[in-house]
Backbone bond lengths (Angstrom), bond angles and torsions (degrees), N, CA, C in turn:
res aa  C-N    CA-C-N  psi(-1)  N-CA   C-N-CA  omega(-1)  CA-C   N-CA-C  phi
1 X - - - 1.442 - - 1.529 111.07 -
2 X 1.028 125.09 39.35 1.513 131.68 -179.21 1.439 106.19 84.84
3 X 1.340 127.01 43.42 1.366 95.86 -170.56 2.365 71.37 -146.42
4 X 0.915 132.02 51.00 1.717 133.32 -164.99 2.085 90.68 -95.76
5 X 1.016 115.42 -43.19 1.633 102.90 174.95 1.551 107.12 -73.84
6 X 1.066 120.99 -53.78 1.749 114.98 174.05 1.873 95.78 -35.45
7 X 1.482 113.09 -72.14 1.411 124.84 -166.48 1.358 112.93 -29.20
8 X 1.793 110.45 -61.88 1.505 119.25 176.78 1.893 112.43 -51.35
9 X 1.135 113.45 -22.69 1.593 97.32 -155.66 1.362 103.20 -120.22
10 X 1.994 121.43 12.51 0.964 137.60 130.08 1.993 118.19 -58.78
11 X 1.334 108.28 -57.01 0.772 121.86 174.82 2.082 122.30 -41.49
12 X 1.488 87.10 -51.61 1.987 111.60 165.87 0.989 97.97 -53.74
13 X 1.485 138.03 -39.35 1.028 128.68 -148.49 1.441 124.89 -93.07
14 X 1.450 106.82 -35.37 1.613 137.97 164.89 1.539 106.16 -62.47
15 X 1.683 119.14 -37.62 1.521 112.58 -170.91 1.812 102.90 -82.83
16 X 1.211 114.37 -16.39 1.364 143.20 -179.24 1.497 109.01 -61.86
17 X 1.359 90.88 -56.55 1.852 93.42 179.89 1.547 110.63 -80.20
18 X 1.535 112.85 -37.19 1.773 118.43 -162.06 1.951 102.78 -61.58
19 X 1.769 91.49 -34.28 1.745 94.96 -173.41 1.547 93.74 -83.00
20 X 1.387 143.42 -9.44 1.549 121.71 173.46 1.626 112.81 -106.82
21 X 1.329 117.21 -9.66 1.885 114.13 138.37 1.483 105.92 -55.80
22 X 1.579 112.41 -70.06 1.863 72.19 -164.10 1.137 112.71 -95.58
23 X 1.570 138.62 26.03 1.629 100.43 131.82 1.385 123.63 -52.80
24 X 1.012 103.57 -32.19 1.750 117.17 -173.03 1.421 91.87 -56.09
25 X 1.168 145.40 -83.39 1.256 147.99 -164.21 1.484 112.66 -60.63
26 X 1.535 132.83 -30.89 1.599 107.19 145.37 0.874 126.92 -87.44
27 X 1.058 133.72 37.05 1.671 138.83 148.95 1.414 100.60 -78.48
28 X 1.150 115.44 -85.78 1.685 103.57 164.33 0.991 154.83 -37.86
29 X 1.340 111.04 -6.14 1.739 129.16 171.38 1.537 96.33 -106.74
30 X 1.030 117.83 -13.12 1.893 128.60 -178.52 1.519 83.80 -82.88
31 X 1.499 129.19 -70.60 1.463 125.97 -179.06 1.967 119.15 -53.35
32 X 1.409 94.04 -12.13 1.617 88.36 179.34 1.382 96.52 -101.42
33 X 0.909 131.43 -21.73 1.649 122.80 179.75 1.272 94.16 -73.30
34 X 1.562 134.39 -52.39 1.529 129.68 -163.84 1.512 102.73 -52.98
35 X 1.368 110.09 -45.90 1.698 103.34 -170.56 0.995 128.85 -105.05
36 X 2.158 117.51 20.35 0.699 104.12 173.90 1.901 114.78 -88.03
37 X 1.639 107.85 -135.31 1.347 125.30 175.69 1.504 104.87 -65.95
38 X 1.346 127.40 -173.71 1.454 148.48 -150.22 1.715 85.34 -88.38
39 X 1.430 119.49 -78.27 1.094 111.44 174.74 1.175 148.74 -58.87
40 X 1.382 106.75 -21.27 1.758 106.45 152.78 0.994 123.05 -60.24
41 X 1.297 114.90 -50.86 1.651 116.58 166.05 1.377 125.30 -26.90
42 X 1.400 115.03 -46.14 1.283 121.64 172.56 1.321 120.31 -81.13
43 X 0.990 135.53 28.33 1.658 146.39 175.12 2.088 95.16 -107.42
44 X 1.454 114.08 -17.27 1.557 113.62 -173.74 1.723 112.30 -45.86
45 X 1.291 96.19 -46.75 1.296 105.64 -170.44 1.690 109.61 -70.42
46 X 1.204 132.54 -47.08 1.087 136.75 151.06 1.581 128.61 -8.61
47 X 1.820 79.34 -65.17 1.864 100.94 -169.62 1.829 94.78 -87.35
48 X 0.890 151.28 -28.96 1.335 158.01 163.16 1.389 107.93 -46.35
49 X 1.446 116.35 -37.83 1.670 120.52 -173.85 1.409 91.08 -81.68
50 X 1.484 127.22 -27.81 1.515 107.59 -148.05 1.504 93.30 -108.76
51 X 1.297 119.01 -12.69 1.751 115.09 159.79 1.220 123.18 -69.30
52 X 1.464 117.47 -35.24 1.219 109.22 -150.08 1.986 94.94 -110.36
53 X 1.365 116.57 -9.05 1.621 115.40 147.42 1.504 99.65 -55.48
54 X 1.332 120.47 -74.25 1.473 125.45 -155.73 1.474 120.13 -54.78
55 X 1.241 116.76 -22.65 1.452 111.31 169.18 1.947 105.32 -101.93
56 X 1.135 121.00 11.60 1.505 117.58 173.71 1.679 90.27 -95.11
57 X 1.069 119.32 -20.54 1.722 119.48 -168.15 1.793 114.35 -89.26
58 X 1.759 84.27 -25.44 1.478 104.88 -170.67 1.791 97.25 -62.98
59 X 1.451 86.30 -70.90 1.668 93.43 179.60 0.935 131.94 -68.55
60 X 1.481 138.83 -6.92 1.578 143.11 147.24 1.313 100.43 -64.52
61 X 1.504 138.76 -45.16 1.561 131.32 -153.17 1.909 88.64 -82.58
62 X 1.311 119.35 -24.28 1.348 130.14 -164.16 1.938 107.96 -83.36
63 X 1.062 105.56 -60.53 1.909 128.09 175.67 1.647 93.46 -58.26
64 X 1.427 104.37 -72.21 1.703 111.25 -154.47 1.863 97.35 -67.47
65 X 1.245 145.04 -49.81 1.004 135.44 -157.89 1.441 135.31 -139.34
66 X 1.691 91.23 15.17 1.676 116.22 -171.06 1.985 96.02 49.31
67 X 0.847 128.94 54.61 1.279 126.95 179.80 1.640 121.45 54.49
68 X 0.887 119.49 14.54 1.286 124.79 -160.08 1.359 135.96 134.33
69 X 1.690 69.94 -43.47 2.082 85.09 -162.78 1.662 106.21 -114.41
70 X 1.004 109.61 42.33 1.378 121.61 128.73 1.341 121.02 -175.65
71 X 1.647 111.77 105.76 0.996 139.44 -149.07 1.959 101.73 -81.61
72 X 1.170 106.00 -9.28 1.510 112.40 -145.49 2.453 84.00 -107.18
73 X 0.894 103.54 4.47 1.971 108.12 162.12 1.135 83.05 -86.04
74 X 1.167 144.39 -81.93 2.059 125.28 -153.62 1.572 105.51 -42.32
75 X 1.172 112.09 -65.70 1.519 110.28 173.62 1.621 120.74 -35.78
76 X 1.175 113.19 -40.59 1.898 118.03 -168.58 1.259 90.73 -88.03
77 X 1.666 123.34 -25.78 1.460 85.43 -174.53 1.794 121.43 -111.35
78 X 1.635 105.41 17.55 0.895 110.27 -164.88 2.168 85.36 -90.93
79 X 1.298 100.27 -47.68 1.557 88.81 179.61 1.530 117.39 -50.58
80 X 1.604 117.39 -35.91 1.377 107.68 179.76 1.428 116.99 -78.62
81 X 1.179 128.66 16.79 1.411 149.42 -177.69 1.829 94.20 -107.78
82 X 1.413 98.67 -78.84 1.462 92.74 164.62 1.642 146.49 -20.07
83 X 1.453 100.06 -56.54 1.570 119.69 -178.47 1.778 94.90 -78.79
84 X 1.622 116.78 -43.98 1.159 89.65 -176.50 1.549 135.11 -89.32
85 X 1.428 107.99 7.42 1.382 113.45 178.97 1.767 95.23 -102.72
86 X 0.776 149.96 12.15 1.531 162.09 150.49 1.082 103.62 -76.50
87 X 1.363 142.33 -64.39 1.337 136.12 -178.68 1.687 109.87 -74.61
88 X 1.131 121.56 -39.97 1.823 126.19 169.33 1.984 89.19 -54.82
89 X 1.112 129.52 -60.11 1.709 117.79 -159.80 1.536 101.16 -78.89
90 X 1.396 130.33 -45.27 1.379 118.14 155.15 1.262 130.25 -45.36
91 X 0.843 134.44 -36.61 1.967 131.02 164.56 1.501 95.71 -67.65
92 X 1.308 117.59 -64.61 1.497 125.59 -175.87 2.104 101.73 -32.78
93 X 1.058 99.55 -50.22 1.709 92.19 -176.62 1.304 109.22 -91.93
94 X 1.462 147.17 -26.59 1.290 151.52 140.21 1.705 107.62 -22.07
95 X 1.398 108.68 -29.17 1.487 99.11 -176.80 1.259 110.41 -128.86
96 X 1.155 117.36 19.45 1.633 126.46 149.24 1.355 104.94 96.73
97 X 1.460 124.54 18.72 1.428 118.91 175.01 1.575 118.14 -92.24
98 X 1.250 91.50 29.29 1.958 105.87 156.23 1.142 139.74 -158.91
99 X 1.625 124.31 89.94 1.359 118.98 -140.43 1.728 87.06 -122.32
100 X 1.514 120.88 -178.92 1.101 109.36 -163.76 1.521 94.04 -103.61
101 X 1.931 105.85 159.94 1.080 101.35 176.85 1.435 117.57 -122.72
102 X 1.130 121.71 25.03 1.314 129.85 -170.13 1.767 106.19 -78.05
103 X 1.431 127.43 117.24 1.603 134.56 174.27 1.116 102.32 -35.64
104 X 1.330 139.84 -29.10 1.552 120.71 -169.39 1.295 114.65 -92.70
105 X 1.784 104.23 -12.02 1.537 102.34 173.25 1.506 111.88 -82.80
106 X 1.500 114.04 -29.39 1.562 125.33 -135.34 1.720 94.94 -82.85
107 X 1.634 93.23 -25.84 1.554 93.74 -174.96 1.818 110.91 -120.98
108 X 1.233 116.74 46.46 1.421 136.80 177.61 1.424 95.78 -93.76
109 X 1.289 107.38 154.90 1.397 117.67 161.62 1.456 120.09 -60.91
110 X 1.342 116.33 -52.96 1.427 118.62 -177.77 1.637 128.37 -57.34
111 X 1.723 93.21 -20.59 1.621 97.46 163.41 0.951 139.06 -68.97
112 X 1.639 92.69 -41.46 2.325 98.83 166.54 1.301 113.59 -82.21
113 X 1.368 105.15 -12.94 2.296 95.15 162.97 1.631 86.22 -63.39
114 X 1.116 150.41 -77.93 1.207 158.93 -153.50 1.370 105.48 -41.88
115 X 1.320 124.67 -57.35 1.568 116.62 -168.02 1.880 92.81 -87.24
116 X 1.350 130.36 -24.65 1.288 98.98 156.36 1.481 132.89 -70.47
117 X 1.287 111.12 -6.82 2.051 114.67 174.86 1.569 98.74 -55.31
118 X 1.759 106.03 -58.05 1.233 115.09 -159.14 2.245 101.16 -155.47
119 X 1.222 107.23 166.39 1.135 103.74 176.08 1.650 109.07 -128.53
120 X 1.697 105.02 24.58 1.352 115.85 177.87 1.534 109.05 -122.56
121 X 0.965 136.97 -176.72 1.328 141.06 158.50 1.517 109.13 42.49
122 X 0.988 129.31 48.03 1.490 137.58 -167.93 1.369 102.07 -69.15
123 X 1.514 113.73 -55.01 1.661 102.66 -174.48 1.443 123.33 -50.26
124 X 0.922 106.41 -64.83 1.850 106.57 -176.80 1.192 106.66 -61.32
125 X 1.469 132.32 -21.88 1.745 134.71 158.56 1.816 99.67 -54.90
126 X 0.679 129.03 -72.37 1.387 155.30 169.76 1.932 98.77 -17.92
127 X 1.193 95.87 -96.23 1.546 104.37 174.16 1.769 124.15 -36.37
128 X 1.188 102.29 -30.28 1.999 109.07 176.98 1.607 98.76 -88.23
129 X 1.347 141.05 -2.95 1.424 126.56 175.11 1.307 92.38 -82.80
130 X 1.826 111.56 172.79 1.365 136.14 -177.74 1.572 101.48 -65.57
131 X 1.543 116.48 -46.84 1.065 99.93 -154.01 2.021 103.53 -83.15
132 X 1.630 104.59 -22.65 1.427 96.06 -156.08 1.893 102.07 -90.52
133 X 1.462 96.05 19.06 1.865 96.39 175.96 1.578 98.77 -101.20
134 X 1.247 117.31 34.11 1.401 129.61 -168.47 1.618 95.84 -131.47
135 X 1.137 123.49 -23.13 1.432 130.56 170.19 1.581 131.13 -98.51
136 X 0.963 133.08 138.38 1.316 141.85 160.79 1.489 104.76 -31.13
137 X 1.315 116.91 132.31 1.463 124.20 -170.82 1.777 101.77 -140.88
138 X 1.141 89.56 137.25 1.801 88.88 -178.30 1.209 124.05 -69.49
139 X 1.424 125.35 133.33 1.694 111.50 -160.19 1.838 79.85 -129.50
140 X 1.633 115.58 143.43 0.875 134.96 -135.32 1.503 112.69 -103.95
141 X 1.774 105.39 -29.70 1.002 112.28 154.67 1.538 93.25 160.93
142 X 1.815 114.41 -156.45 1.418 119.44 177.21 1.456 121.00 -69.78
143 X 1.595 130.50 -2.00 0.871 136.78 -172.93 1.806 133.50 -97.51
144 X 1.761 90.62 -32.03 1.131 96.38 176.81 1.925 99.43 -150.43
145 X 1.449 102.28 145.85 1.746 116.28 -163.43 1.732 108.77 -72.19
C-alpha cells in the first residue's frame, strides 16, 4: 500500500539481527568447544572455518545487495568504483605512469624526441606525435577522452 521501501529495510533489518544472534551463538559453541574434552576441542578448527565464511557472506550479502532486497547497492556501488578508478587511471596517465612498451616503439625515433620534450608524462606526449596517433592509446574510461 505505498509503504514497499519502509517494507524492504524492515526486512534488512530482521536479516541484520538473525546474522548477529548467531554470531552470538558461535561464540558460545566456540567457548564450549574451548572448554570442552580433547576431542571437542578439535572440532575448533572446523567451527572457526564455518564462522568466519559465514560472517564474510553475511557482510557481502549485507554491503553488496542489502540481502536481497535491495538489489539496486551493487549498482551504486559498482559506478562509484567505476568513476573512481577512471579518475585514479586518468591522473595515473596525465602523469606518465603508462607509456608504451612495445620494442618497435621504445627504439623509434619519435620516442627519444619524446623523452627529450620531457622525461615525465610520456604517454599523452607520446599519443599527440605523428607517429604515436597511429597507435592504440589508453583511454581512461567514460569520463574523460
Amino acid at each position: 500500500m505505498g509503504h514497499e521501501r519502509e517494507a524492504r529495510l524492515v526486512l534488512i533489518e530482521k536479516e541484520k539481527r538473525l546474522a548477529e544472534e548467531q554470531i552470538k551463538e558461535d561464540r558460545k559453541k566456540a567457548q564450549t568447544l574451548r572448554d570442552g574434552s580433547q576431542g571437542e576441542q578439535g572440532d575448533i578448527g572446523s567451527h572457526w572455518m564455518k564462522r568466519t565464511s559465514f560472517k564474510l557472506w553475511n557482510g557481502v550479502a549485507r554491503r553488496l545487495i542489502g540481502y536481497g532486497y535491495a538489489p539496486q547497492y551493487a549498482f551504486y556501488r559498482f559506478l562509484g568504483l567505476l568513476s573512481f578508478l577512471t579518475v585514479w587511471y586518468f591522473a595515473l596517465w596525465q602523469a606518465g605512469g603508462f607509456v608504451p612498451n612495445s620494442p618497435v616503439v621504445m627504439n623509434s625515433a619519435s620516442w627519444a624526441d619524446v623523452l627529450q620534450v620531457s622525461a615525465s608524462a610520456l604517454g599523452p606526449l607520446w599519443a599527440n606525435t605523428a607517429i604515436g596517433n597511429h597507435y592504440e592509446t589508453f583511454y581512461s574510461g567514460f569520463l574523460f577522452g
